[in-house]
C-alpha positions as a printed Julia matrix, in Angstrom:
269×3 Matrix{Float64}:
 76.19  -33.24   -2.16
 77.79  -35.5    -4.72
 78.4   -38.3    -1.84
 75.2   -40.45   -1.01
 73.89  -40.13    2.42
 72.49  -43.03    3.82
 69.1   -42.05    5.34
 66.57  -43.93    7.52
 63.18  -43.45    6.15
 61.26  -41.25    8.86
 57.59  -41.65    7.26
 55.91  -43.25    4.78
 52.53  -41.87    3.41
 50.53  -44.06    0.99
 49.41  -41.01   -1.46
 47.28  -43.6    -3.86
 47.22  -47.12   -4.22
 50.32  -46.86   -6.43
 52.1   -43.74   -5.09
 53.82  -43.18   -1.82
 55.73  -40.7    -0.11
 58.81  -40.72    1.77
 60.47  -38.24    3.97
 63.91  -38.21    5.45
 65.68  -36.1     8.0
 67.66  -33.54    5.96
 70.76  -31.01    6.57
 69.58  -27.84    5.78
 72.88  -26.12    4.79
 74.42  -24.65    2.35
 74.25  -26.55   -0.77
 72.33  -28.84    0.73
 69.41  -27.2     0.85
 67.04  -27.95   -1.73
 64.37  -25.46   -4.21
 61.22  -26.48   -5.68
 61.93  -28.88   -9.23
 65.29  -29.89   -8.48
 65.89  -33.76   -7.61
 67.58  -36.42   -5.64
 69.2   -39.31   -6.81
 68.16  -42.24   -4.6
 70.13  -45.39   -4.38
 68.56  -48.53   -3.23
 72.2   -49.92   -2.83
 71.48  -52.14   -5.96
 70.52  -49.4    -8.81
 70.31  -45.67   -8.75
 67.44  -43.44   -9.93
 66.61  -39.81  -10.11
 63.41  -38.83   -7.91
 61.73  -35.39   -7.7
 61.54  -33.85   -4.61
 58.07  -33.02   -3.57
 58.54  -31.89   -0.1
 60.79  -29.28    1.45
 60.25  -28.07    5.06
 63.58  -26.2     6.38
 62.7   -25.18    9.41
 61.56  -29.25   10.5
 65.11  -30.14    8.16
 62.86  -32.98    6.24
 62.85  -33.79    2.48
 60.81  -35.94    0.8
 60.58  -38.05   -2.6
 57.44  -39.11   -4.06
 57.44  -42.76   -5.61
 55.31  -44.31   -8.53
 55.53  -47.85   -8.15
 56.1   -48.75  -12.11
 59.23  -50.84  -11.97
 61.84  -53.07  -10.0
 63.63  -50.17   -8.68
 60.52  -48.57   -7.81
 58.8   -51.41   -6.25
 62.05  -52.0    -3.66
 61.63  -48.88   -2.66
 57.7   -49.18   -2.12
 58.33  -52.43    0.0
 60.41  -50.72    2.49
 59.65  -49.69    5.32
 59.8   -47.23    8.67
 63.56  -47.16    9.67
 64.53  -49.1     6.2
 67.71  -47.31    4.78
 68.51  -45.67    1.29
 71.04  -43.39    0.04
 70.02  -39.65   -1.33
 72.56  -37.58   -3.11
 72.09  -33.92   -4.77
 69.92  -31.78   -4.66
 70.39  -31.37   -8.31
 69.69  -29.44  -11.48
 67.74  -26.03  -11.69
 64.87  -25.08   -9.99
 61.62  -23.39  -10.44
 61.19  -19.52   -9.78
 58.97  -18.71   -6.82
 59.42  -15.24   -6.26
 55.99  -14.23   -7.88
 54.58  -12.08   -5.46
 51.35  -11.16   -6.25
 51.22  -12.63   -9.83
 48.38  -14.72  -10.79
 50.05  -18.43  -11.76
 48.81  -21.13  -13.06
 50.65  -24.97  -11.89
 50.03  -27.58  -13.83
 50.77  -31.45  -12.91
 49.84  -34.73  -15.13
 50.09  -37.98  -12.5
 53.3   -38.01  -10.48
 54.5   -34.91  -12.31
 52.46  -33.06   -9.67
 55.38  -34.08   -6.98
 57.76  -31.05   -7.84
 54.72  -29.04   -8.72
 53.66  -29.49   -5.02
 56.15  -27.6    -3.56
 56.41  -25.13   -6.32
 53.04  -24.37   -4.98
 53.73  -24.29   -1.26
 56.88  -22.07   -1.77
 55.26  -19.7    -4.28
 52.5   -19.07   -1.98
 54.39  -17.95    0.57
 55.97  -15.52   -1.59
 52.35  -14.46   -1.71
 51.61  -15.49   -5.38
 48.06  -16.09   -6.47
 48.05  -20.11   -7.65
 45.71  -21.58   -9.67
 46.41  -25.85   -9.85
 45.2   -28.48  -12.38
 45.82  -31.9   -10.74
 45.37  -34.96  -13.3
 45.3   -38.23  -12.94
 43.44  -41.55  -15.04
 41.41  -41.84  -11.71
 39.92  -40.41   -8.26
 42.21  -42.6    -6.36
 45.15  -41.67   -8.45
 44.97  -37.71   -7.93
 47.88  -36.64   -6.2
 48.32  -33.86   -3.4
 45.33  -32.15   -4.38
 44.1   -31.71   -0.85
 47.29  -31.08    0.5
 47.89  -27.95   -2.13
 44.14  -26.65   -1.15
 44.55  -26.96    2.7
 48.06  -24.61    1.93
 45.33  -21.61   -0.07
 46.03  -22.88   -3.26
 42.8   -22.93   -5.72
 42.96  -26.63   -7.1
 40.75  -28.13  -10.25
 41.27  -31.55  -10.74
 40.57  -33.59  -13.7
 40.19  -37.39  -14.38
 40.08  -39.09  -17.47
 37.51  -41.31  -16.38
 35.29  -38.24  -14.93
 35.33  -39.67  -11.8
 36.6   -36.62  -10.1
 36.46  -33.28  -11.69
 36.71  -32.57  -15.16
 36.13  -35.23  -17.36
 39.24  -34.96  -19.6
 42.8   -34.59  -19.92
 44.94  -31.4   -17.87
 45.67  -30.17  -21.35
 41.53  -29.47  -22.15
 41.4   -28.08  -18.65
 44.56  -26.09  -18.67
 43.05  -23.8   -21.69
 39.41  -23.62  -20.25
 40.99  -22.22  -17.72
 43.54  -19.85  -19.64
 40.84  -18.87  -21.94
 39.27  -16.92  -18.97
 41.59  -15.87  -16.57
 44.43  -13.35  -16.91
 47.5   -15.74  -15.8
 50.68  -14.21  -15.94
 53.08  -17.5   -15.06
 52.4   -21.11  -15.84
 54.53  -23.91  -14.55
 54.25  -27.5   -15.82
 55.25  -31.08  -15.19
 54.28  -34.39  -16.39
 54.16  -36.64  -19.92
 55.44  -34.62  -22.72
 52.55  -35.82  -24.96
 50.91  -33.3   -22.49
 53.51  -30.65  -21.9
 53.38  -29.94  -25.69
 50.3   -28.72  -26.53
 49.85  -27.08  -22.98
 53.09  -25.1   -24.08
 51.72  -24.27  -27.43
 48.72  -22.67  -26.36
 50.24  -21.26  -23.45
 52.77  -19.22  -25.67
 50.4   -18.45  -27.61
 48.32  -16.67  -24.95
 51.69  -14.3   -24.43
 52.37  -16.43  -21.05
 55.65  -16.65  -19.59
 56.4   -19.81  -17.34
 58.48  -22.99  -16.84
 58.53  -26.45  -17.75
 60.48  -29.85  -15.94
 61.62  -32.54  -18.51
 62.78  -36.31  -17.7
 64.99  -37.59  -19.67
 67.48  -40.83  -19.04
 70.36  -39.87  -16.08
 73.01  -41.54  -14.49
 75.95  -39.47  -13.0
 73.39  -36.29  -12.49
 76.39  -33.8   -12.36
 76.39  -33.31  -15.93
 80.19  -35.42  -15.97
 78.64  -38.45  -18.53
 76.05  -36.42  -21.1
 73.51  -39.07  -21.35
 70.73  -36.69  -20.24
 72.15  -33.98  -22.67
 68.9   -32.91  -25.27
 70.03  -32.25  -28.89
 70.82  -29.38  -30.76
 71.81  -27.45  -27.41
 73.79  -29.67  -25.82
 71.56  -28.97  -22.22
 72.29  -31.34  -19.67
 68.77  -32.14  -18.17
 70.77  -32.81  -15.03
 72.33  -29.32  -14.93
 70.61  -26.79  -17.11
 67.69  -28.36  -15.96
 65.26  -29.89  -15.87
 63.65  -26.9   -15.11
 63.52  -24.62  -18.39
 62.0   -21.32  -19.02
 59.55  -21.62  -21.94
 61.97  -19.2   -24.15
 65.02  -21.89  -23.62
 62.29  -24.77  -23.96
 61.7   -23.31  -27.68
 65.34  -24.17  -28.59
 65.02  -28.09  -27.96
 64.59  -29.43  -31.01
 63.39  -33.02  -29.85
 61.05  -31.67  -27.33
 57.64  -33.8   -27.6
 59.31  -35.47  -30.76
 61.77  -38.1   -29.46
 64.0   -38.75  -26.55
 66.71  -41.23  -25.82
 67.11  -44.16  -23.86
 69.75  -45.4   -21.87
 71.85  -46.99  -25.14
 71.13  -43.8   -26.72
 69.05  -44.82  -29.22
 66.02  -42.45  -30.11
 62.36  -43.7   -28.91
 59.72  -41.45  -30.71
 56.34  -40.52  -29.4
């Protein structure tokens, strides 16, 4: 898993007109196979980045990643093509829980933070959970894998910040609507940490357990060179997460306060 395999790209799905999806032929073995929240690193044979993966199909063996073009690294990878080559190495760092049979969750995903939340959803439904999603984007076109997650039985709300789908409004405004009257008893989240703060907040505060996925800077993702680790713990993003349960979550001091960039050097938000 620590060795890159070079891949041919299989598909390519243009999710928005800045987002697209790629999916690989994958060995389903061992520690190969992947869970819902972990990540790939994906080298473009120039640079190496960690990517989320958002799709998981064992029985078919493909994986996919699921690309915001906002960058040079990012916009190689969006000008590939069908057959084009990269190398994938992990899957790596902790995972969401799925086994939530019959509890009602609610998923929450801010932009391309809904990536690992989509198959969070697909796996926890099959584990017959009830799953409630909030899909945000800035824009209609921008919404992310909200049909995909309602064709699987999943009960999806979206929300724009333009109103031009949905709610009007950030996912945070529409997260506690929603909390305020329903009995959730799991909440998983994923996207900008300006978001995932006050979500967590209230969602404590409403006595509900769940998870949370942080980004922070990586490079070796095996938890060797500690330039993902978070203060005060010591947590390796790459390793004890980026998945974290909302009691460990509370012991991260710089969570929605600062994080560090690839010198090391503190950027505040």
């Amino acid at each position: 898993m620590n060795a890159p395999k070079v891949l041919e790209i299989k598909r390519i799905i243009k999710e928005t007109p800045t987002i697209k999806t790629f999916i690989f032929d994958w060995p389903m073995i061992g520690e190969n196979i992947p869970s819902p929240g972990q990540f790939l690193m994906v080298w473009n044979f120039k640079d190496e980045k960690p990517m989320s993966i958002s799709y998981i199909n064992v029985s078919n063996g493909e994986i996919g990643i699921t690309v915001k073009n906002v960058g040079d690294f990012t916009k190689d990878l969006h000008d590939l093509e069908v057959g084009d080559k990269l190398g994938l190495r992990g899957p790596y760092g902790s995972c969401f829980d799925t086994d939530l049979d019959g509890m009602k969750v609610l998923a929450i995903g801010g932009g391309v933070g809904m990536a690992p939340i989509a198959s969070f959803v697909e796996e926890a439904l099959k584990h017959n959970a009830d799953v409630d999603v909030v899909c945000a984007a800035t824009t209609k076109d921008e919404l992310l894998f909200h049909k995909r997650l309602k064709n699987r039985g999943a009960t999806v709300y979206t929300c724009t910040d333009d109103g031009s789908c949905g709610f009007k409004g950030f996912a945070t405004h529409r997260s506690m609507e929603l909390i305020a009257k329903s009995d959730y008893e799991w909440a998983v989240v994923c996207g900008p940490e300006v978001m995932m703060v006050p979500l967590y907040g209230f969602i404590e505060n409403n006595n509900i357990s769940g998870e949370y996925s942080l980004e922070r800077y990586m490079k070796c993702a095996m938890g060797i060179c500690g330039q993902c680790c978070v203060d005060n713990t010591g947590w390796r993003i790459c390793v004890e997460g980026p998945v974290f349960s909302s009691d460990k979550l509370a012991q991260i001091d710089e969570f929605g306060v600062y994080h560090r960039d690839a010198a090391g050097l503190k950027h505040f938000y």
